[in-house]
N, CA, C and O atoms as a MOPAC input file, in Angstrom:
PM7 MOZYME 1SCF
protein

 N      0.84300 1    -1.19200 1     0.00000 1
 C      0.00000 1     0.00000 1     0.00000 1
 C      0.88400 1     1.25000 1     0.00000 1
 O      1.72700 1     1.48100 1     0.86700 1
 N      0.60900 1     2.05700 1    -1.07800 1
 C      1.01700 1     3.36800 1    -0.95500 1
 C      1.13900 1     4.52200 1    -0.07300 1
 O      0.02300 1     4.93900 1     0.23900 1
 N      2.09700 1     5.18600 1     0.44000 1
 C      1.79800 1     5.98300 1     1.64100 1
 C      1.47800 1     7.42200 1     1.07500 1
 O      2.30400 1     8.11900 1     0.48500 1
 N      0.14800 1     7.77900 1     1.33800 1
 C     -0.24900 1     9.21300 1     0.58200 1
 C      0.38500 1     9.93300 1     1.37300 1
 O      1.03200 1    10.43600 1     0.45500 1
 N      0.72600 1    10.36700 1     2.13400 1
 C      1.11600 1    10.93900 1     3.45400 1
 C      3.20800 1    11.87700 1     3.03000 1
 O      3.69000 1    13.00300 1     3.15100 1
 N      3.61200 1    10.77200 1     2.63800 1
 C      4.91700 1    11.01900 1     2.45700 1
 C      4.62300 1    11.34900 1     0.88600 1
 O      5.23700 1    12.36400 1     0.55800 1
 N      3.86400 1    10.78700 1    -0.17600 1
 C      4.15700 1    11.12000 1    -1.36000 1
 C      3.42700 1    12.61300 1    -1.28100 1
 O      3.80200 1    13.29600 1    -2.23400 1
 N      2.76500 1    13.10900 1    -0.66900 1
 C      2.12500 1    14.32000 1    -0.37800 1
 C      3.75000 1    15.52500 1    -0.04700 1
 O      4.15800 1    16.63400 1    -0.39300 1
 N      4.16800 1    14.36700 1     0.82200 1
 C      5.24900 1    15.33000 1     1.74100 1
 C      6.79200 1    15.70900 1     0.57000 1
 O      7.51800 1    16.70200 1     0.59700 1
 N      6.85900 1    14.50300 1    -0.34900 1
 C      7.83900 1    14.43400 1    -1.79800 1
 C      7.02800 1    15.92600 1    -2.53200 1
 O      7.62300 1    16.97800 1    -2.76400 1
 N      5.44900 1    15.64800 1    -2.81700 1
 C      5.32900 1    16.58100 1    -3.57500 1
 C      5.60300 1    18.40700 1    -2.96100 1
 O      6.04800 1    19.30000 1    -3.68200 1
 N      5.33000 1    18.52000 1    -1.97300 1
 C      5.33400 1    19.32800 1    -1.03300 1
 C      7.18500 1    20.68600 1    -1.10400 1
 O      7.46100 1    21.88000 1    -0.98900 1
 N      7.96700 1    19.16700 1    -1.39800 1
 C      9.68400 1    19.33100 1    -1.54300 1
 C      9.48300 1    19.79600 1    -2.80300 1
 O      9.67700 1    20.96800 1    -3.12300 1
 N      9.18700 1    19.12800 1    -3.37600 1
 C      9.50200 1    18.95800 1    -4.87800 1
 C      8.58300 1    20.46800 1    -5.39200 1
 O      8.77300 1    20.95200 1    -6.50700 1
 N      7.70000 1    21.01300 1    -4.49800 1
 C      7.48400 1    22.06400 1    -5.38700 1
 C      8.19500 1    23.44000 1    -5.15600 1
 O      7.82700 1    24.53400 1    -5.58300 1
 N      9.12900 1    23.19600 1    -4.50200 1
 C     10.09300 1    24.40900 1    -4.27100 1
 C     11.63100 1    24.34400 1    -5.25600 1
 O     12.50000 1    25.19900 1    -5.42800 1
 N     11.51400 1    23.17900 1    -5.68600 1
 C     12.41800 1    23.14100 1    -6.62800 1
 C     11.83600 1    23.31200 1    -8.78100 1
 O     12.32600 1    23.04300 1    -9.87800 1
 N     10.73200 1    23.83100 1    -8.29100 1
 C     10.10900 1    23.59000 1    -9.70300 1
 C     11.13900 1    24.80300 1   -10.62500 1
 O     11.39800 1    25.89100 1   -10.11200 1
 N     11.78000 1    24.32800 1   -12.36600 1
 C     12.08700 1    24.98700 1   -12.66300 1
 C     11.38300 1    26.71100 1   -13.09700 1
 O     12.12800 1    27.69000 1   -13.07500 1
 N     10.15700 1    26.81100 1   -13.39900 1
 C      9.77800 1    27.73400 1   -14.01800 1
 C      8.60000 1    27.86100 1   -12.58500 1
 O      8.05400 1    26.93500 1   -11.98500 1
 N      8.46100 1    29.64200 1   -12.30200 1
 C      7.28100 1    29.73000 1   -11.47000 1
 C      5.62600 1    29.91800 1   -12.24300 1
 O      5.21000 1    30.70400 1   -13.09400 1
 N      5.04600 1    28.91200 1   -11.56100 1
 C      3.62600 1    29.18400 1   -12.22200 1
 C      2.99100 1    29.64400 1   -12.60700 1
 O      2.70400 1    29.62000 1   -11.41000 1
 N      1.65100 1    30.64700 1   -13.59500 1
 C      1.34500 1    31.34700 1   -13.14900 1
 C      0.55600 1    31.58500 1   -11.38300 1
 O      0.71000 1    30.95200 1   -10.33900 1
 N     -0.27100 1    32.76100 1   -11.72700 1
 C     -0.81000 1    33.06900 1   -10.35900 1
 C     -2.27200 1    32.06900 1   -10.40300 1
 O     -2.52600 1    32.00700 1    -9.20000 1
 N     -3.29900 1    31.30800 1   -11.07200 1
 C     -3.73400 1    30.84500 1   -10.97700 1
 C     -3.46400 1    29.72700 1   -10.73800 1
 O     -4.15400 1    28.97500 1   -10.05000 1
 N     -2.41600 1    29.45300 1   -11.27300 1
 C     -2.03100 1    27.55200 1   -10.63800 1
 C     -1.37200 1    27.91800 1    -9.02800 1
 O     -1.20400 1    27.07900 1    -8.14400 1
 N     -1.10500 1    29.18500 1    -8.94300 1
 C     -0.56800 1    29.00100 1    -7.22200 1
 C     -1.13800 1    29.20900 1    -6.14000 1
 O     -0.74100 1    29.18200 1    -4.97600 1
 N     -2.52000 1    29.51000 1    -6.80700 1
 C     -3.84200 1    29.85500 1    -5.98200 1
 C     -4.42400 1    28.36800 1    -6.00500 1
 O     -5.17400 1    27.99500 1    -5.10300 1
 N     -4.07500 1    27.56800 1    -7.01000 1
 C     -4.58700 1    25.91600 1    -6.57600 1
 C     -4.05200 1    25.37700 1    -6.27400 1
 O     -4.59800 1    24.32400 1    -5.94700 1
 N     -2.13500 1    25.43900 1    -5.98100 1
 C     -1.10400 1    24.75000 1    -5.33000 1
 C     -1.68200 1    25.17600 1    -3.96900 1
 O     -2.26300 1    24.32700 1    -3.29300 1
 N     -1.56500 1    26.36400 1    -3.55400 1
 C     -1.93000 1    26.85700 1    -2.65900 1
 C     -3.17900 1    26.88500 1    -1.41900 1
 O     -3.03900 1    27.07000 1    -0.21000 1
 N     -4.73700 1    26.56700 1    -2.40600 1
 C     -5.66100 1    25.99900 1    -1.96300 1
 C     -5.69700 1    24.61200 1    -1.36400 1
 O     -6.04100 1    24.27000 1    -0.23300 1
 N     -5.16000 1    23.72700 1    -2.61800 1
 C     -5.06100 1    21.78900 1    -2.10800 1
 C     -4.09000 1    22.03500 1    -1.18800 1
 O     -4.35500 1    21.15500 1    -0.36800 1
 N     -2.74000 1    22.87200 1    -0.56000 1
 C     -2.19700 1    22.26300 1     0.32600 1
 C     -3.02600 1    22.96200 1     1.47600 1
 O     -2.69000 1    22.75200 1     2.64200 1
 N     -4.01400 1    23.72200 1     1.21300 1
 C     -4.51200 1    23.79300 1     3.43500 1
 C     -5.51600 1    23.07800 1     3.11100 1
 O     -6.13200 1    22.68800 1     4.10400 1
 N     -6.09400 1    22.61900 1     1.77300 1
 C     -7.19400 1    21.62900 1     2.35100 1
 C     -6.87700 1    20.54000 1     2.48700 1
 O     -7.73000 1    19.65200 1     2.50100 1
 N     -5.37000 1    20.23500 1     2.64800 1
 C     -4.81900 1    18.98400 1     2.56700 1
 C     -4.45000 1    18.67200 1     3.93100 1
 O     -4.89100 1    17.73800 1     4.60100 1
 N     -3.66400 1    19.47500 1     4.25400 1
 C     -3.32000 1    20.00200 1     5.71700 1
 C     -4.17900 1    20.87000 1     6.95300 1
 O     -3.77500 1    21.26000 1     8.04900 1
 N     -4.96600 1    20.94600 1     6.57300 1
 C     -5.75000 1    21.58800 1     7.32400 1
 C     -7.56100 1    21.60200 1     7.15800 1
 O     -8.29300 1    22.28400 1     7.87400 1
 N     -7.90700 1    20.93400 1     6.35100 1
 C     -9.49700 1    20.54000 1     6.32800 1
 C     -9.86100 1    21.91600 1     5.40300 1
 O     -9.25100 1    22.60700 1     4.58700 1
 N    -11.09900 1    21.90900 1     5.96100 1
 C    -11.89100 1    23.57700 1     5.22100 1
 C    -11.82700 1    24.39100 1     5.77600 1
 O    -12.00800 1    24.19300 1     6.97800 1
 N    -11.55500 1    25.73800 1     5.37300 1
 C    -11.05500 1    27.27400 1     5.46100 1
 C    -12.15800 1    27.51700 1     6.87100 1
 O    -13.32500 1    27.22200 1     7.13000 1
 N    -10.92900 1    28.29200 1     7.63000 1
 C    -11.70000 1    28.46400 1     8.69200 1
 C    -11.46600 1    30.22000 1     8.72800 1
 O    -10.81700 1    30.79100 1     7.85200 1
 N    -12.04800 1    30.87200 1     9.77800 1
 C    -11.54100 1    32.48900 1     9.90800 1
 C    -12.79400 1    33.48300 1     9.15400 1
 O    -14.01000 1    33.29200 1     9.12000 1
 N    -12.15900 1    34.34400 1     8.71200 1
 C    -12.97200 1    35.48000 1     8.33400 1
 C    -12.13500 1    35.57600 1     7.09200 1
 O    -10.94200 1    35.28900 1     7.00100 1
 N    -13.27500 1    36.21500 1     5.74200 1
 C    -12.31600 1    36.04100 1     4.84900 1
 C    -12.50100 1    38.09500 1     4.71500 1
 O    -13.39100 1    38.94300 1     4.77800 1
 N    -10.64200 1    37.99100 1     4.45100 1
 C     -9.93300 1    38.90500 1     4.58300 1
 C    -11.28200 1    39.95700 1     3.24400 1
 O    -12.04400 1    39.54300 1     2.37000 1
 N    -10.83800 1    41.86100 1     3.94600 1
 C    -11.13300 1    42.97400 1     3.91500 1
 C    -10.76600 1    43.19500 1     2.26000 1
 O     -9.75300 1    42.72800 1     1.74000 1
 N    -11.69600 1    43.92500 1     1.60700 1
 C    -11.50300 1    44.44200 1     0.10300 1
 C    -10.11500 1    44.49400 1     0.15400 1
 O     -9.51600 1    43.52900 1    -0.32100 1
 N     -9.37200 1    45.56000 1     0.70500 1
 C     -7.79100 1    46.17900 1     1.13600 1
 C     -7.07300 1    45.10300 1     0.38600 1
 O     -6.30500 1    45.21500 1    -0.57000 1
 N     -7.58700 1    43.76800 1     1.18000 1
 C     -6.16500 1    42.66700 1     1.10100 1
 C     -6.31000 1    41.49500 1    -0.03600 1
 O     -6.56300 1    40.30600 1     0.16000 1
 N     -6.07700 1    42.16300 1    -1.27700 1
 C     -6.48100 1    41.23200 1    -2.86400 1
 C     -5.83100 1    39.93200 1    -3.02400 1
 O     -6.21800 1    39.05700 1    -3.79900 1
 N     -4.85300 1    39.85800 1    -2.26900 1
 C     -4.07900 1    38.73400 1    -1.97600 1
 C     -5.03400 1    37.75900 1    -1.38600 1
 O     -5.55500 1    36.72700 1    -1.81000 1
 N     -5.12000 1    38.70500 1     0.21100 1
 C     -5.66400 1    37.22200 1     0.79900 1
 C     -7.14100 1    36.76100 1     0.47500 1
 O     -7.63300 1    35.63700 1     0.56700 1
 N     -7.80300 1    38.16000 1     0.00000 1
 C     -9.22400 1    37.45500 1    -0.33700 1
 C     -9.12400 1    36.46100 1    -1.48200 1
 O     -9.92700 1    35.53000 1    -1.42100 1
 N     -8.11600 1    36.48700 1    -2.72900 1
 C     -7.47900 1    35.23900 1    -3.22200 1
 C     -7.52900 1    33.87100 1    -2.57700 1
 O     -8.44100 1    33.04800 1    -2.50400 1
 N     -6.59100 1    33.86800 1    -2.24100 1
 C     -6.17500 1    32.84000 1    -1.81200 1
 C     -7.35700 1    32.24100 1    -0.36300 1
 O     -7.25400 1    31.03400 1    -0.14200 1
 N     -8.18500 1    32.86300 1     0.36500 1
 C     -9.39700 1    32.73600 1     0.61100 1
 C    -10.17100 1    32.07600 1     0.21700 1
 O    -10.60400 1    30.99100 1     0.60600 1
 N    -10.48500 1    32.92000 1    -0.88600 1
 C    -11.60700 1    32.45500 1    -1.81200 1
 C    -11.22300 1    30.91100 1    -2.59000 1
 O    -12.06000 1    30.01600 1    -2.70700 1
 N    -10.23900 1    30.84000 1    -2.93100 1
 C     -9.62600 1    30.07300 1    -3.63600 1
 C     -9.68400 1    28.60900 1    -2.88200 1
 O     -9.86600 1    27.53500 1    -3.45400 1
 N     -9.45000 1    28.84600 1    -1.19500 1
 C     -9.47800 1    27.60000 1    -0.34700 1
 C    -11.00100 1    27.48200 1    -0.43200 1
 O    -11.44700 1    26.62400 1    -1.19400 1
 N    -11.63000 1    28.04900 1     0.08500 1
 C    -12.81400 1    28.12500 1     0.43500 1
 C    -14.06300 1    27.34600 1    -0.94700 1
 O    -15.24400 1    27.00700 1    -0.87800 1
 N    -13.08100 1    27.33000 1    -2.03200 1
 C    -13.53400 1    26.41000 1    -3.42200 1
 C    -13.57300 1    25.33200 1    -2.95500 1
 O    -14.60100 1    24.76900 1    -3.33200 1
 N    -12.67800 1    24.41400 1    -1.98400 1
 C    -12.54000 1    22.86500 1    -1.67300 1
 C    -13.27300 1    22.65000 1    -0.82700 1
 O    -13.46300 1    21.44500 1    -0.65700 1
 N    -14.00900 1    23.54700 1     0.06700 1
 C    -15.01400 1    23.29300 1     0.97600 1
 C    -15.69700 1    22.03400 1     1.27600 1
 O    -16.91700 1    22.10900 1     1.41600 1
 N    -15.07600 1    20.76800 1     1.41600 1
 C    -16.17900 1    19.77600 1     1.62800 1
 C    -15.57400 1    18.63600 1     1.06600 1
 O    -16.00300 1    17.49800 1     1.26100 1
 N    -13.95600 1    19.07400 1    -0.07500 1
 C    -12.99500 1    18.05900 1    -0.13500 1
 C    -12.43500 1    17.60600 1     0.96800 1
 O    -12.06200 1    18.27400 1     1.93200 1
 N    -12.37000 1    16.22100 1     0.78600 1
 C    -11.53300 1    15.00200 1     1.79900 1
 C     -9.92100 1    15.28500 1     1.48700 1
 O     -9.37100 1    15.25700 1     0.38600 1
 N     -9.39200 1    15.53600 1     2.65100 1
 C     -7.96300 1    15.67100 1     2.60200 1
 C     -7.10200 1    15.20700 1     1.69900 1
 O     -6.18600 1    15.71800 1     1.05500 1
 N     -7.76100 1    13.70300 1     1.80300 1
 C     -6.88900 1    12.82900 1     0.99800 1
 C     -7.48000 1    13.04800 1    -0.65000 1
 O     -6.79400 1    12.49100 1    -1.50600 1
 N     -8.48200 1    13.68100 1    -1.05000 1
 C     -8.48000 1    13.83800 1    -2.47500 1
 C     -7.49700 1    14.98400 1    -2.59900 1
 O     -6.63000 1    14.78700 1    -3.45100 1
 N     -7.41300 1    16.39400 1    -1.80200 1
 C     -6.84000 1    17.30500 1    -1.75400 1
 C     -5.35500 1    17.30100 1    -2.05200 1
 O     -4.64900 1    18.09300 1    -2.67600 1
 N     -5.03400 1    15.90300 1    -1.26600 1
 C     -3.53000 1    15.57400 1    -1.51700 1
 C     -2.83700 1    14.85300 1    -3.12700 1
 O     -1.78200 1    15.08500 1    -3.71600 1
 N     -4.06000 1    13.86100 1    -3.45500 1
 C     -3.54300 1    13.80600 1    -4.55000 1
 C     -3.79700 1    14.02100 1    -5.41500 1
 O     -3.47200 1    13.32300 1    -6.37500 1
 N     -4.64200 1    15.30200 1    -5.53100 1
 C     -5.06100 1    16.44400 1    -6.55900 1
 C     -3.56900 1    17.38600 1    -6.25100 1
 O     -3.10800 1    17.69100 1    -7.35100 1
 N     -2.99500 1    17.74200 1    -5.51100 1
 C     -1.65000 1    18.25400 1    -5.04800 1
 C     -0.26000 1    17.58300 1    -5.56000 1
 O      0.78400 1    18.07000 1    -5.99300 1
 N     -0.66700 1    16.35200 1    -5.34000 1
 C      0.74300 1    15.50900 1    -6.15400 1
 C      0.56700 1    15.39700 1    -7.38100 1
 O      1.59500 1    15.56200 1    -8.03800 1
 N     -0.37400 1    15.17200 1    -7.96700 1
 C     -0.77800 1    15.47700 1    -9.71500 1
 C     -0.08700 1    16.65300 1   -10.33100 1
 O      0.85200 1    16.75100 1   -11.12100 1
 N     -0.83300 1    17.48600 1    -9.73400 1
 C     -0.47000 1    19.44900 1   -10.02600 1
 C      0.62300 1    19.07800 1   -10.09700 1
 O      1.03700 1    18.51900 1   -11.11300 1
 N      1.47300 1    19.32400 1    -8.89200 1
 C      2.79300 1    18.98500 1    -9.32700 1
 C      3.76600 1    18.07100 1   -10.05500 1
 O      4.85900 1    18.37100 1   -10.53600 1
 N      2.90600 1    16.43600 1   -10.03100 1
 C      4.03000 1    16.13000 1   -11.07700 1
 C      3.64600 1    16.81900 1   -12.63100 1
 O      4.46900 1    16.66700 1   -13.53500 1
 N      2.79300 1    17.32400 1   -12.80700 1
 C      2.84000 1    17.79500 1   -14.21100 1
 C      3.47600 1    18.88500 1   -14.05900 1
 O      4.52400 1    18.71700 1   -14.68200 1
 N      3.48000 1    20.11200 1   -13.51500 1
 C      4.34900 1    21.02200 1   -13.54000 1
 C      5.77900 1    20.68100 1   -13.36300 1
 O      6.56300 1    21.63000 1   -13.35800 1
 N      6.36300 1    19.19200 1   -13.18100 1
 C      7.96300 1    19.13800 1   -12.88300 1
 C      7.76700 1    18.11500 1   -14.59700 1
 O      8.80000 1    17.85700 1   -15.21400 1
 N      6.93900 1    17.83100 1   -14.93900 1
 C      7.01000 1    17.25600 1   -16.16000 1
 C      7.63500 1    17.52900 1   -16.97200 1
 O      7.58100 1    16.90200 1   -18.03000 1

């Protein structure tokens, strides 16, 4: 049996070594699958007009709402092996 857990944790490495940076929409979904991966569904207040960033990346988690960690994760190791492709 496969350990999702560590191949999560490979992809995790492996995306700091990617040659070319993404655009901003794929890093708003790198970004989303790893807290719904690590952290379930978006919790907090979602951030003030002011902050375009975080209402991003907010909004962006707040899309997986109701994904299972473990799809989150290897919707996360996918993303990335195609971007190291």
């Amino acid at each position: 049996m496969r350990d999702l857990q560590a191949e999560f944790d490979a992809a995790v490495a492996n995306s700091k070594t990617l040659t070319e940076r993404p655009d901003n929409q794929t890093l708003l979904r790198l970004y989303s699958l790893f807290k719904q991966a690590s952290e379930g569904d978006v919790s907090g207040k979602r951030p003030g007009f002011t902050d375009l960033v975080g209402r991003a990346k907010y909004d962006a988690w707040a899309g997986l709402q109701g994904t299972a960690p473990e799809t989150a994760k290897q919707a996360y190791i996918d993303l990335i092996a195609s971007l190291k492709g």
